[in-house]
N, C-alpha and C positions, 0 to 999 in steps of 0.2 A: 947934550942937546935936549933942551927941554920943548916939549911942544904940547897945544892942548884944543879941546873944543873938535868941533865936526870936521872933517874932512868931506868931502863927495864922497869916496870912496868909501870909509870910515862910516860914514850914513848910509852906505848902500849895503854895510853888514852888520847891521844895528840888531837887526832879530837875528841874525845866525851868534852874533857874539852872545846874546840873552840867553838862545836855547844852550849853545857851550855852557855856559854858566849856570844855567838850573841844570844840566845834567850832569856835571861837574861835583853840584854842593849835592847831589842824588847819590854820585859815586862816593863819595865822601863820607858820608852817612853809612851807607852798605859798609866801605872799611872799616867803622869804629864798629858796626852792631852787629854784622856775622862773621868777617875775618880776625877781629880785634888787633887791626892792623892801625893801632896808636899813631905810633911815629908817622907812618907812609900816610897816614890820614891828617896828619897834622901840619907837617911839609906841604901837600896836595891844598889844604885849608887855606894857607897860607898865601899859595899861588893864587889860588881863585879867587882869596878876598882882594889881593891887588886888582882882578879883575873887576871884581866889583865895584871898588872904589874907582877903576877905570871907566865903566857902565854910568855910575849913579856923576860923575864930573863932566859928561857930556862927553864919552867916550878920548877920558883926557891922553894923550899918545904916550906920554912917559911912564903912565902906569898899567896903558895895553903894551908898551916894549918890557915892564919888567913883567908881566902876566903871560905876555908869549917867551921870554925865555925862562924862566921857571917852568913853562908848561911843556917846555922841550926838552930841559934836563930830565923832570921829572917825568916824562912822557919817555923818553930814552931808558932811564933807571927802570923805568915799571915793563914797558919792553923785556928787556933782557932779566926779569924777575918772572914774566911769566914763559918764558921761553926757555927757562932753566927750572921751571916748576915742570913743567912739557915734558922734556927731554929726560927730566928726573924722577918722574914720577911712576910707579909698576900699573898704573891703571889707566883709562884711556880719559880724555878731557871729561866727555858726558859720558853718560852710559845708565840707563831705564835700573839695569842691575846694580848700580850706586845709590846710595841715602841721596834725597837732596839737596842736602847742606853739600856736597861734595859736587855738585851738578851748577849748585850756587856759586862756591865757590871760585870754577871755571870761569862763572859769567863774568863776576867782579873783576878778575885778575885778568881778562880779555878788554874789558870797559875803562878799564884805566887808560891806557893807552890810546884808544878810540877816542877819548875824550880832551887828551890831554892834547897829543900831538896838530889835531889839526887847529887847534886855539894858536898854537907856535906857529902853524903855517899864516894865519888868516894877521895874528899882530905883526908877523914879518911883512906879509903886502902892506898893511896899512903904514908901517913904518918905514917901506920903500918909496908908500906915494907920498907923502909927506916930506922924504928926503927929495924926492924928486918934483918939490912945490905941486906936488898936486895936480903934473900931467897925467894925459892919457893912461887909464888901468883897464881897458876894457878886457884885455888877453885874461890880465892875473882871475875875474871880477867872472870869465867863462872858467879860469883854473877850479878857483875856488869854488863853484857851484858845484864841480864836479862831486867834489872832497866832501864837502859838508851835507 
């Protein structure tokens, strides 16, 4: 299904998709320069630019459905990476008695997720109203305020 251009809906989360996406390529950045987490930063790259290219085509819907499922796989992968760093780990997340970098750390492999996941939730409504010619979204439209 290819679809493209404004929706209602789709225009009524025009700045929340922007902010996803400036703090997206923010996470991004953090990966390569203090985790030196290449790959996962490159992957994550990859999803966001579809995003963007979804943003810069008038929020075109074929490239927000591949932007929110990549932002769900990889929103799922980074989950359960840091939840197994968590669980793994002999020291507690933050701690005033850890270096920074270790405190930083925490934050980025927390933010991943954070950022990634609700992008997945927000291209699945837009890809619902659109399946659904663009009825009523108001329920999802109070969902999503919550989330974001």
């Amino acid at each position: 299904m290819s679809f493209g251009g404004y929706s209602s809906y789709a225009k009524s989360r025009q700045y929340t998709i922007f902010a996803l996406l400036i703090l997206q390529t923010v996470v991004i950045l953090c990966r390569w320069v203090f985790l030196l987490d290449i790959l996962g930063g490159f992957i994550m790259a990859i999803a966001t630019g579809f995003g963007w290219y979804a943003y810069k085509e008038e929020l075109n819907g074929t490239f927000l459905c591949y932007w929110g499922l990549m932002c769900f796989i990889n929103g799922i992968f980074d989950l359960v990476k840091f939840i197994d760093f968590w669980v793994h780990s002999p020291f507690p997340l933050f701690s005033s008695n850890m270096p920074f970098s270790s405190n930083l750390r925490s934050v980025i492999l927390i933010l991943v997720p954070i950022v990634t996941l609700p992008a997945a939730l927000i291209a699945w409504y837009i890809y619902k109203d659109a399946e659904s010619g663009g009825h009523d979204m108001t329920w999802h439209s109070n969902c999503v305020s919550c989330v974001t």
